[in-house]
C-alpha positions as semicolon CSV with decimal commas, in nm:
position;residue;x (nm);y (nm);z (nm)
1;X;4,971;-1,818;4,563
2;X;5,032;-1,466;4,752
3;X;5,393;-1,473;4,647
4;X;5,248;-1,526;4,288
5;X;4,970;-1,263;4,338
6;X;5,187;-0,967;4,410
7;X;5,453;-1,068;4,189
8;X;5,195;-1,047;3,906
9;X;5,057;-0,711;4,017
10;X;5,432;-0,574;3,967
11;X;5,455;-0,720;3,649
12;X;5,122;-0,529;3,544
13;X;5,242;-0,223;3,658
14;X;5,589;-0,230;3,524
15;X;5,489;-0,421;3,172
16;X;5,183;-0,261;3,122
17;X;5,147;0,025;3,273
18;X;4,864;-0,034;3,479
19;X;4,863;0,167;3,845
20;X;4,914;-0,080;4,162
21;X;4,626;0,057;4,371
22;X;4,430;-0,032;4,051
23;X;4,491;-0,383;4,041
24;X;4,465;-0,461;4,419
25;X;4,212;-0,251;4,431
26;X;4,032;-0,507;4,164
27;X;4,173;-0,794;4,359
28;X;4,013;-0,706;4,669
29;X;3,643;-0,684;4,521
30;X;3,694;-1,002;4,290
31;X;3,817;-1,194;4,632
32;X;3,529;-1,062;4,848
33;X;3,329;-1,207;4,545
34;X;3,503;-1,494;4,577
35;X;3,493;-1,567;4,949
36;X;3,075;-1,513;4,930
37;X;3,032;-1,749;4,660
38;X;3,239;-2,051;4,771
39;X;3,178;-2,018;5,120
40;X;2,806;-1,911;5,139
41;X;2,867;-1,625;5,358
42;X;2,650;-1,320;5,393
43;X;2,860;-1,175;5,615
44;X;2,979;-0,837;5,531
45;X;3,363;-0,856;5,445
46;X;3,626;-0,727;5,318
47;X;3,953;-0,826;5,184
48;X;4,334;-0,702;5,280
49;X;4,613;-0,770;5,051
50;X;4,959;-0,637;5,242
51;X;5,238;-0,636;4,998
52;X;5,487;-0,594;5,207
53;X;5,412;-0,878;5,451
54;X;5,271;-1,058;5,168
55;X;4,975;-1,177;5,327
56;X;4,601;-1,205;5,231
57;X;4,359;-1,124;5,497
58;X;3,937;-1,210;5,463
59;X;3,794;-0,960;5,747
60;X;3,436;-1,030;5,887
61;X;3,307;-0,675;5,931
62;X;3,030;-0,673;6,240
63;X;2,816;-0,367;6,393
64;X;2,777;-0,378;6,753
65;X;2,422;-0,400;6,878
66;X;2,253;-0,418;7,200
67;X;2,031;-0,713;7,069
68;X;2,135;-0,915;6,792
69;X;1,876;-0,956;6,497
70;X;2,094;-1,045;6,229
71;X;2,434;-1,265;6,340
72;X;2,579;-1,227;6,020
73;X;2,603;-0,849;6,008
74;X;2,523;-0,786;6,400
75;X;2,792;-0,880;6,706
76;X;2,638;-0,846;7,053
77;X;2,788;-0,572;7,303
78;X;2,891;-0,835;7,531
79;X;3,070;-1,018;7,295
80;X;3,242;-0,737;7,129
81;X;3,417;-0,622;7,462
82;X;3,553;-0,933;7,507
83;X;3,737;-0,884;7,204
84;X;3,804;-0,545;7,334
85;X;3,653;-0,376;7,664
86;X;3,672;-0,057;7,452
87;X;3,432;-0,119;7,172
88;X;3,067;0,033;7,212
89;X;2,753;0,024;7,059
90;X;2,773;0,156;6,699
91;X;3,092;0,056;6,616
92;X;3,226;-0,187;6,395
93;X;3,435;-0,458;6,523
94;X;3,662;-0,655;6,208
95;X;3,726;-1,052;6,265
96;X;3,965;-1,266;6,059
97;X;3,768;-1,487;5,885
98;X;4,021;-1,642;5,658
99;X;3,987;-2,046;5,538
100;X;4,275;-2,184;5,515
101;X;4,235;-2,313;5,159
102;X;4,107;-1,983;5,059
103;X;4,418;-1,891;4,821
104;X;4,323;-2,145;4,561
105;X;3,976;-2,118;4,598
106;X;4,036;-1,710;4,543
107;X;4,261;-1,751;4,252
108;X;4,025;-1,943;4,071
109;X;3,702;-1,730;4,118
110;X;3,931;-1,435;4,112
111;X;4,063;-1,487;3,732
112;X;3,791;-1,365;3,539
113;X;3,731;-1,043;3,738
114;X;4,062;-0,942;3,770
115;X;4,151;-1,007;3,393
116;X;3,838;-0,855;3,326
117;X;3,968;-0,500;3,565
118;X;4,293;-0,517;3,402
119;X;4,169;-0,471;3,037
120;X;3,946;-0,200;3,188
121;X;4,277;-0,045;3,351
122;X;4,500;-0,075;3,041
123;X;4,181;0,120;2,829
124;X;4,220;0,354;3,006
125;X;4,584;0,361;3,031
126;X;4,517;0,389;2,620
127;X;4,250;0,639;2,639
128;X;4,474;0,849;2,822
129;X;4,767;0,802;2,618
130;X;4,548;0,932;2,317
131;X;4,315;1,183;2,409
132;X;4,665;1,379;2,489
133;X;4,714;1,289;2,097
134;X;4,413;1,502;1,922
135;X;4,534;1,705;1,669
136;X;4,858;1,517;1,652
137;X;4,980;1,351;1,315
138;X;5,063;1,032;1,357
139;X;5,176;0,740;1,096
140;X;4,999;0,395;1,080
141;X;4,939;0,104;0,913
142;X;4,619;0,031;0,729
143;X;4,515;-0,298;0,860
144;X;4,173;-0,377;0,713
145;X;3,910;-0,212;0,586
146;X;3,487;-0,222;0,584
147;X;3,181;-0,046;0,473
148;X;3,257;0,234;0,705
149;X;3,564;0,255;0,817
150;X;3,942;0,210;0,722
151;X;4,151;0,093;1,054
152;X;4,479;0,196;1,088
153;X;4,737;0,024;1,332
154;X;4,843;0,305;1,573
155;X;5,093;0,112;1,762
156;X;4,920;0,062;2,107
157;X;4,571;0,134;1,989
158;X;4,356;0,130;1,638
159;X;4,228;0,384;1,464
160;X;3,927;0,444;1,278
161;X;3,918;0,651;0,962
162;X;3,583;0,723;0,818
163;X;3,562;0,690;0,431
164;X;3,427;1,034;0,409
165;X;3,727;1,199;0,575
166;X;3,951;0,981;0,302
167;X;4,076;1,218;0,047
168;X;3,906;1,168;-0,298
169;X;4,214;1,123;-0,480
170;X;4,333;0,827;-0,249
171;X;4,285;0,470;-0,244
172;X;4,476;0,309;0,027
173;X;4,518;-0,035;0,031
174;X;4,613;-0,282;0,328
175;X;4,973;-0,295;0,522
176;X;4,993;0,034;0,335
177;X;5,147;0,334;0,569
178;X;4,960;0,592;0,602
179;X;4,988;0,979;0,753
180;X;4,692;1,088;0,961
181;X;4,571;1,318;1,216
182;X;4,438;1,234;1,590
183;X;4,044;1,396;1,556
184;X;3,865;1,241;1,858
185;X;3,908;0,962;2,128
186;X;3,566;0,815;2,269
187;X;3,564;0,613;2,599
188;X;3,300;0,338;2,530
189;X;3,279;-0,036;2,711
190;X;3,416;-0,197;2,478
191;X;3,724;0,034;2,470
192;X;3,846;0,348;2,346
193;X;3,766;0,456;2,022
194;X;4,013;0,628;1,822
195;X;3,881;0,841;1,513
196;X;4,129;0,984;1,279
197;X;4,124;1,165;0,929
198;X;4,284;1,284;0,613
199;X;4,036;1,510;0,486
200;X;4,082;1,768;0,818
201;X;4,250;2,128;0,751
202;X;4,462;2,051;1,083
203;X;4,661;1,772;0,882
204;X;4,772;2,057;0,675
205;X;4,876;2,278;0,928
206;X;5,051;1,992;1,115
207;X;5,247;1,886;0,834
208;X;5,371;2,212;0,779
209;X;5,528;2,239;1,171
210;X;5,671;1,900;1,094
211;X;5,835;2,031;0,736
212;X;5,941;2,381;0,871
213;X;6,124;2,432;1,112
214;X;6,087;2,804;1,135
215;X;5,702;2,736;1,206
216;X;5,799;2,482;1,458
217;X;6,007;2,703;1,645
218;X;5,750;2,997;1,645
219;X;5,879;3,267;1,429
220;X;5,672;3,210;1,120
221;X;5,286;3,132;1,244
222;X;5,033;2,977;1,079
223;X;4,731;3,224;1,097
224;X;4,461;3,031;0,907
225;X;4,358;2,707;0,698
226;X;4,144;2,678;0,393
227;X;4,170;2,330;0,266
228;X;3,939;2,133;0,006
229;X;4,096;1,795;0,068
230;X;4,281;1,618;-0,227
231;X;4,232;1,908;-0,461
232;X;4,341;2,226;-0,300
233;X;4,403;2,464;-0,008
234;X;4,508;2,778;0,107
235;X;4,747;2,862;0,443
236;X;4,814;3,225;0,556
237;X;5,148;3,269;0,755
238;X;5,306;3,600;0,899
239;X;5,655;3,665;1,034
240;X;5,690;3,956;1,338
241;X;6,062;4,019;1,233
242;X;6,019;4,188;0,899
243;X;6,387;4,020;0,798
244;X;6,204;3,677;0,816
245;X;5,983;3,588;0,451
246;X;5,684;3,368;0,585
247;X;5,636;3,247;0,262
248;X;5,949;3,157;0,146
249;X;6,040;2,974;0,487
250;X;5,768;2,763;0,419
251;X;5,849;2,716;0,026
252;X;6,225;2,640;0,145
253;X;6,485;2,647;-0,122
254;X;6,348;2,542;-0,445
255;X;5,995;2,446;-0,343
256;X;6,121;2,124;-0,116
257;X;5,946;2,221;0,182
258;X;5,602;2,198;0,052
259;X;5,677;1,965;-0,216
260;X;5,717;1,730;0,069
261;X;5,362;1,812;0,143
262;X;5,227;1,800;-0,180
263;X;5,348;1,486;-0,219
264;X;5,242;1,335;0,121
265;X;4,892;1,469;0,030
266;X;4,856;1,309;-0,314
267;X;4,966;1,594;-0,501
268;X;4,668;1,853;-0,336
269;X;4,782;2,206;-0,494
270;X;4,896;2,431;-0,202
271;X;4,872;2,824;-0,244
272;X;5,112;2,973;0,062
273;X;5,004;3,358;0,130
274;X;5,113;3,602;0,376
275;X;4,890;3,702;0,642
276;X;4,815;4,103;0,713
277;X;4,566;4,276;0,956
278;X;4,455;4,516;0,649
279;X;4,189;4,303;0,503
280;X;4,281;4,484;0,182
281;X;4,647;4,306;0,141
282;X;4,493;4,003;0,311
283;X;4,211;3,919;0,108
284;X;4,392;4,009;-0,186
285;X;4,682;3,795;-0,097
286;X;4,429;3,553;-0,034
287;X;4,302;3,533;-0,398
288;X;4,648;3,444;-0,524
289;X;4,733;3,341;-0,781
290;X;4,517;3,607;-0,957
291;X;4,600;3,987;-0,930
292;X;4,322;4,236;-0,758
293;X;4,315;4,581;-0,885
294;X;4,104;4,703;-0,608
295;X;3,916;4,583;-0,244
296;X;3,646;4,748;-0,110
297;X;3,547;4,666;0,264
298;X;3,223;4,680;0,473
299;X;3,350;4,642;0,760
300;X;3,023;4,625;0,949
301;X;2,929;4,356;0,764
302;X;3,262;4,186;0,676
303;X;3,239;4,181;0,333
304;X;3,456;4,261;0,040
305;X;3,385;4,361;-0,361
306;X;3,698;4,233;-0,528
307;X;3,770;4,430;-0,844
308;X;3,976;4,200;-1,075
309;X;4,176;4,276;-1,423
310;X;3,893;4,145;-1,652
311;X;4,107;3,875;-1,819
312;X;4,227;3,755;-1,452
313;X;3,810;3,715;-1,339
314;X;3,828;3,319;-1,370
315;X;4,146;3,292;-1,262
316;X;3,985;3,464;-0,936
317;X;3,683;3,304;-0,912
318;X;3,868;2,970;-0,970
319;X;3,717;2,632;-1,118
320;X;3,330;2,608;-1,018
321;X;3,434;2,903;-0,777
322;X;3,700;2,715;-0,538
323;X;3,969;3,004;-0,539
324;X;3,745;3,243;-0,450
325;X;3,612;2,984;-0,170
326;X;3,881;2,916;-0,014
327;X;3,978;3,273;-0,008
328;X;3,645;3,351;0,210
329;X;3,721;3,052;0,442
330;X;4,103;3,124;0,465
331;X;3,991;3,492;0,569
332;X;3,676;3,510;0,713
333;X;3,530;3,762;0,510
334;X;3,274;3,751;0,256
335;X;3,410;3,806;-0,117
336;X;3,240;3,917;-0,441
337;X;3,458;3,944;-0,739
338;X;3,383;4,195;-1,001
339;X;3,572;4,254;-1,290
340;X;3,747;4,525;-1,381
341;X;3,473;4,641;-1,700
342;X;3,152;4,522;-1,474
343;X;3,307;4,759;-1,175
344;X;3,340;5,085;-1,396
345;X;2,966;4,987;-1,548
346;X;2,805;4,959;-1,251
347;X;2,935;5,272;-1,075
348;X;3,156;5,029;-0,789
349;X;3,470;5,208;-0,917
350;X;3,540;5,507;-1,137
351;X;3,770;5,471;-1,456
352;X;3,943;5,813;-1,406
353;X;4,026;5,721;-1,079
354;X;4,244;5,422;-1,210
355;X;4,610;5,450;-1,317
356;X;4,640;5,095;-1,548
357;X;4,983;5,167;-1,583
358;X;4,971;5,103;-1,205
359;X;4,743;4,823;-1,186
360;X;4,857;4,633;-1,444
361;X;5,268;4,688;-1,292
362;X;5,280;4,367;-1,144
363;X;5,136;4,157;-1,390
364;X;5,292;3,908;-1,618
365;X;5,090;3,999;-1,927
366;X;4,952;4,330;-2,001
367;X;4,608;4,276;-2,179
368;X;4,539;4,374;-2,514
């Protein structure tokens, strides 16, 4: 049995992972356990497992006493220097206490606790192995699904994604594969539990390091995320070396960069703008595709008036104002969109003081 006990205690550690001092660490307290309970003992013991002499060793542990009150925890002076003339009162003087038929008699009270320790050991081994993971996109398999939850095969572990943080323009069905991103690991008793999502703007940004490799590598960053899940979002990106476009790194030729990501997303629209520290480029990058005339900024209060050409208001403001939304989140600031007419009428901008010609310069249609 002690040739079997430490070969399975390699086994754990090599196959699964599981530390050595762990396990024998388990072994001892579920022996101790066992020793009590078969043999009646309330002595206090403890157990030695020596792996490299392969021996199991029960230890009666004693305290030395001028006058015994309790033999099972007390040893007498007198007696105690027999076993060694050194020992004085106060110590603690260890006899083997070993039964000879104690191996099977361990390994079958033993089982249950170890197994028991070892599933603790290798949740944690997995709770480890995970909460490293958050914010990491990983690909699983959906393997069933309830009221609450879809759970997704991770490999080693399952994953739990909520139905709210399921895109709306998704329905996943089961041994489907499916691209997700790490959230939140919780250590509970009955195991980790690993929460993952679609909805979250970090999936976004992820799958963009993944797709290009200039972001991967650090020369284009990602600056911000503004994402509506399923419908739309927005990503600022800047490039330090002015010889490097942002935007049309993460494009790549012909649109196949973030056509990937469209398409891994369920078709979600993605607007890609470049990031500036003058909130006046930024935010009207940031309104793309519609074309600002003018930006005012308060910047004690962060906030913005965005003067728009007036045919080019909706287009700014966006379906049931999303554009314009996701243009405050992707910034930071607080936008109000005027148009061009409203502006002049309310005194936010003067008409002499605009040059159409100019505003109108980049525009693919010149109102009439």
């Amino acid at each position: 049995m002690k040739s079997e006990l430490f070969d399975a205690i390699q086994y754990l550690e090599k196959e699964k992972g599981i530390d050595k001092d762990v396990l024998i660490d388990a072994l001892e307290a579920a022996l101790i356990s066992a020793y009590k309970k078969n043999f009646k003992s309330k002595t206090n013991v403890r157990v030695e497992l020596n792996e490299e002499k392969g021996t199991m060793q029960v230890l009666a542990r004693k305290k030395i006493v001028d006058e015994v009150e309790d033999s099972q925890q007390e040893i007498s002076i007198e007696e105690a220097t027999k076993i060694d003339p050194n020992y004085e009162v106060g110590d603690i003087v260890e006899m083997e206490v070993t039964p000879k038929d104690f191996g099977r008699i361990a390994a079958q009270a033993a089982k249950q606790v170890v197994t028991q320790r070892v599933r603790e050991a290798e949740r944690g081994v997995i709770f480890n192995d995970f909460i490293d993971r958050v914010e990491d996109v990983m690909t699983g398999i959906i393997q069933r699904k309830d009221n609450r939850y879809i759970y997704v095969d991770l490999g080693k572990a399952e994953g739990r994604l909520p139905l709210n943080e399921l895109m709306p323009n998704e329905n996943y069905e089961v041994h489907e594969r499916i691209k997700v991103i790490l959230t939140k690991v919780e250590s509970t008793n009955k195991g980790p539990h690993i929460y993952v999502s679609r909805t979250h703007p970090n999936l976004l940004k992820r799958l963009f390091e993944m797709e290009v490799p200039e972001i991967y590598d650090g020369v284009v960053e990602i600056k911000s995320v503004a994402r509506e899940a399923g419908d739309r979002s927005k990503i600022s990106v800047y490039a330090e070396d002015p010889e490097i476009d942002p935007v049309g790194s993460c494009v790549g030729q012909r649109g196949q960069r973030v056509q990937a990501i469209v398409n891994e997303l369920n078709g979600e629209k993605i607007d890609i703008v470049e990031w500036s520290e003058d909130p006046v480029v930024y935010i009207s990058n940031a309104l793309s595709p519609a074309k600002v005339i003018t930006v005012l900024v308060d910047e004690e209060e962060k906030a913005t008036t965005v003067v728009v050409p007036d045919y080019q208001l909706s287009l700014a403001i966006g379906k049931k104002g999303q554009n314009a939304r996701l243009a405050a989140k992707l910034t930071g600031w607080k936008i109000d969109i005027k148009s061009e007419s409203d502006a002049i009428a309310d005194g936010t901008i003067e008409e002499n003081n605009l040059d159409l010609d100019d505003s109108y310069s980049d525009l693919d249609e010149i109102p009439e």
